[in-house]
C-alpha positions as YAML, in Angstrom:
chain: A
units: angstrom
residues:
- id: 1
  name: UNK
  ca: [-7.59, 5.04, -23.73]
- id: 2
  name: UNK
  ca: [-8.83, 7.26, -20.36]
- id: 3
  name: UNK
  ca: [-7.70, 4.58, -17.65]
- id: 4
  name: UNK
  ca: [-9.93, 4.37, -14.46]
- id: 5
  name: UNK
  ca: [-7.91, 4.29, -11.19]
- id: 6
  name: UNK
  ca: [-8.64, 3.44, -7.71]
- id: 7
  name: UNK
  ca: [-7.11, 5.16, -4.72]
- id: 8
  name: UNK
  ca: [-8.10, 5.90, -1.05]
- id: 9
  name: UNK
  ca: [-9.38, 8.97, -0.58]
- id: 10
  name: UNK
  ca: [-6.71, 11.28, 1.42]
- id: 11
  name: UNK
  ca: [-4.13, 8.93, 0.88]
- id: 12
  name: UNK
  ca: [-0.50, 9.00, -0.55]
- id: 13
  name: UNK
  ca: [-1.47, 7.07, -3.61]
- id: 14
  name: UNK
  ca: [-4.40, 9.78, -4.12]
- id: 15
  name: UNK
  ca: [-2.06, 12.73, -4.01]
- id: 16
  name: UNK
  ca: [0.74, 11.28, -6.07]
- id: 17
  name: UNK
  ca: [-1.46, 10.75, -8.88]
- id: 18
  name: UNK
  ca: [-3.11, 14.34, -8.30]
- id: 19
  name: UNK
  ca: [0.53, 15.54, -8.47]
- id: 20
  name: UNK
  ca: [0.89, 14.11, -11.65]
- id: 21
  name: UNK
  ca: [-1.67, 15.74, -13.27]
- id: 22
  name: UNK
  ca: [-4.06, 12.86, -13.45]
- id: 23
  name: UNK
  ca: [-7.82, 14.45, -12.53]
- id: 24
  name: UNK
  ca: [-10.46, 13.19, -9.36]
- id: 25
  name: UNK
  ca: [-13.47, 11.73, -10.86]
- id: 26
  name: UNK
  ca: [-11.97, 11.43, -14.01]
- id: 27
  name: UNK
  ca: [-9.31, 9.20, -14.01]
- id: 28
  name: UNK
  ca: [-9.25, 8.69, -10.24]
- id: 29
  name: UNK
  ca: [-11.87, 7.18, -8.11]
- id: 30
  name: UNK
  ca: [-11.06, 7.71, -4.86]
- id: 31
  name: UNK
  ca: [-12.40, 5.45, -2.33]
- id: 32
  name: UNK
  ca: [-13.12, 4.89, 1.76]
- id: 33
  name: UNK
  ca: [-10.76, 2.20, 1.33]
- id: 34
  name: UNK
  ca: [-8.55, -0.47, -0.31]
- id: 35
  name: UNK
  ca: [-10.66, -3.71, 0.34]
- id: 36
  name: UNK
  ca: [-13.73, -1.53, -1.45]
- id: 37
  name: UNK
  ca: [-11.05, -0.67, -3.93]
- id: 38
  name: UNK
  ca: [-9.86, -4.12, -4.66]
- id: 39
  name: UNK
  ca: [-13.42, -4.90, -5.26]
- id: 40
  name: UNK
  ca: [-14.41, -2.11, -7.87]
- id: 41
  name: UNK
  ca: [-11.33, -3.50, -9.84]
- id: 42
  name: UNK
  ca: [-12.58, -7.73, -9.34]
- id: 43
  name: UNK
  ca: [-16.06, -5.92, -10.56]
- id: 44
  name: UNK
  ca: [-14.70, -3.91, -13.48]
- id: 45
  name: UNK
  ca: [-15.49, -0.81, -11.82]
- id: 46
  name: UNK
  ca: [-12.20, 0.51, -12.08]
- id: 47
  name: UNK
  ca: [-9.22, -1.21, -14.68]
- id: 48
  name: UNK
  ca: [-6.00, -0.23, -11.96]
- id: 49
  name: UNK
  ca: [-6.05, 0.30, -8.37]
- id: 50
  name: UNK
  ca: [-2.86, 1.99, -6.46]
- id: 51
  name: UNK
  ca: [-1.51, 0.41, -3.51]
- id: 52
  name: UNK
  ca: [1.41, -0.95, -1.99]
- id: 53
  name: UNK
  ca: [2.56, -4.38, -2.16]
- id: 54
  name: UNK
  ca: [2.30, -5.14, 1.57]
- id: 55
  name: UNK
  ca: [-1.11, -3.81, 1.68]
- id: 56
  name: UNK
  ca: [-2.68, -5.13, -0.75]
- id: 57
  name: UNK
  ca: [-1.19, -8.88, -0.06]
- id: 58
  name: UNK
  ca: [-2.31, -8.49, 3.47]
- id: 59
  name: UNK
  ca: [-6.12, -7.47, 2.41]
- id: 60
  name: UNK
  ca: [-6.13, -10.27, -0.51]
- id: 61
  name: UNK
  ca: [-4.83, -12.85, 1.85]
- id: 62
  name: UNK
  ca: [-6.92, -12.03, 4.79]
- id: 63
  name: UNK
  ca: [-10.53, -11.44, 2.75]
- id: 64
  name: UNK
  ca: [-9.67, -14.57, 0.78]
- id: 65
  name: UNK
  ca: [-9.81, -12.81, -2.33]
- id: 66
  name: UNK
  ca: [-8.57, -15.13, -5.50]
- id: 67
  name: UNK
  ca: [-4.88, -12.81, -5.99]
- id: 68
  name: UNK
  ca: [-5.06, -14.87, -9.63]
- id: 69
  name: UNK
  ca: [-7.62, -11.71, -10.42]
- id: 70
  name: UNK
  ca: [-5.03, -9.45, -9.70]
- id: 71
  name: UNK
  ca: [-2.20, -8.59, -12.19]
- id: 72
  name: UNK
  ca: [0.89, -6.30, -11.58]
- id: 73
  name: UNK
  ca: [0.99, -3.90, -14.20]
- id: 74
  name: UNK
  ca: [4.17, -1.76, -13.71]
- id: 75
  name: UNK
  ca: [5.21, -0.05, -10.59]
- id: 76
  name: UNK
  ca: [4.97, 3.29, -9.89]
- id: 77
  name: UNK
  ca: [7.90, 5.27, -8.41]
- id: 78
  name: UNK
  ca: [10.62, 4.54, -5.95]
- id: 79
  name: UNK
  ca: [9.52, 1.99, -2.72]
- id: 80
  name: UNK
  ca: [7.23, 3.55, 0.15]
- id: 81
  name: UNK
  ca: [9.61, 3.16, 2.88]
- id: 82
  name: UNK
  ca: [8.39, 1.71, 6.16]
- id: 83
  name: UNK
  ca: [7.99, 3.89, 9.24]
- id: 84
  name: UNK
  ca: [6.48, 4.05, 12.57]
- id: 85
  name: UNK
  ca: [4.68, 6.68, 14.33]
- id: 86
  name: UNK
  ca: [4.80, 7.36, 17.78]
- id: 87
  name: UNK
  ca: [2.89, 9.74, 20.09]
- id: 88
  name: UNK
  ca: [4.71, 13.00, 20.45]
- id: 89
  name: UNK
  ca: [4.75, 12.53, 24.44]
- id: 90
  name: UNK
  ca: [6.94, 9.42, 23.47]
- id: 91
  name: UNK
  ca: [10.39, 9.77, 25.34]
- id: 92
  name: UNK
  ca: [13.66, 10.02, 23.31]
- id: 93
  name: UNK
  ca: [14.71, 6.88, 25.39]
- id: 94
  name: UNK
  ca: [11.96, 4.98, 24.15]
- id: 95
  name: UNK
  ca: [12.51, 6.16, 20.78]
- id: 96
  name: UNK
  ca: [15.97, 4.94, 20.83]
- id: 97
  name: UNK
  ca: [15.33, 1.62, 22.19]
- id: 98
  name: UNK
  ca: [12.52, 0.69, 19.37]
- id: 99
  name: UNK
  ca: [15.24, 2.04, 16.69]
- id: 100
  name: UNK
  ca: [17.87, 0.07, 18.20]
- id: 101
  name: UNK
  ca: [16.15, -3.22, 18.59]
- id: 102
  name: UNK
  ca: [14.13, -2.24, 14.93]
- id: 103
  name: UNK
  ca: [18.09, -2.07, 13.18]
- id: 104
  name: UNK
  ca: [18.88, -5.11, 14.72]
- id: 105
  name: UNK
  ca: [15.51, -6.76, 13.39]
- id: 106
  name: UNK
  ca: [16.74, -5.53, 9.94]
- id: 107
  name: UNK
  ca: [20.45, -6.25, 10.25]
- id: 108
  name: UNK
  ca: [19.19, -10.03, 11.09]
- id: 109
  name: UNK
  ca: [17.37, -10.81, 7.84]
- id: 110
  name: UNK
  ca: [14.40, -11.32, 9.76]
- id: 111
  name: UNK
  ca: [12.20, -7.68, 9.12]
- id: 112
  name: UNK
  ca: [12.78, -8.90, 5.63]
- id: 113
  name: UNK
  ca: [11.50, -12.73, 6.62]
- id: 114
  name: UNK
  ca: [8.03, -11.11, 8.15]
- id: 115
  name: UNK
  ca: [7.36, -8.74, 5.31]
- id: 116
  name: UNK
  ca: [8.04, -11.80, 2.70]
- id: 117
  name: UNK
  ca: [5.71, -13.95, 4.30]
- id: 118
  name: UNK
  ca: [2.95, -11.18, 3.82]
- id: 119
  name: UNK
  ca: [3.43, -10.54, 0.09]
- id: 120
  name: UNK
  ca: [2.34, -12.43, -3.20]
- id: 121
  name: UNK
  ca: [3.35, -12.18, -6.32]
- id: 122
  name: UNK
  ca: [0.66, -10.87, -8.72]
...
């Protein structure tokens, strides 16, 4: 069975799977974006989409999408890890501070409190 899976067009999730051999238009359809996405797949448009955890929780949540119409299937690869980009005029002070106060964030428990709050299970 030839699965159909939706990705953002440009995006990690896009390349990955192009890395792995899987073919655009074929077995990816890439889209503008993940809310469209997460609607070809409610619709039947597409049987997987590819997207983080956060992401998707956030845009299911917030467009009051039913997540019961959503199943995990498997997960694919090691964990995106979370980063921040900064303007490249950004001073090496400034960058310091934000790491500083972003390890302590972490170190607390509560960067892990936020991001739970966001995500559902599916």
């Amino acid at each position: 069975m030839q699965f159909r899976i939706a990705t953002v067009r440009g995006y990690a999730s896009e390349k990955y799977l192009l890395s792995k051999g899987f073919k655009q238009n074929v077995q990816i359809v890439s889209g503008l974006d993940t809310t469209n996405n997460i609607r070809k797949l409610i619709n039947k448009r597409v049987d997987l989409i590819l997207s983080t955890d956060l992401v998707l929780s956030f845009l299911v949540k917030n467009k009051h999408i039913n997540p019961n119409l959503i199943v995990e299937v498997f997960k694919v690869g090691s964990p995106i890890k979370d980063f921040f980009g900064f303007n490249i005029n950004t001073s090496d002070k400034m960058l310091e501070n934000f790491q500083r106060a972003f390890d302590e964030l972490v170190d607390s428990g509560e960067y892990e409190k936020i991001i739970n709050k966001y995500l559902l299970a599916f």
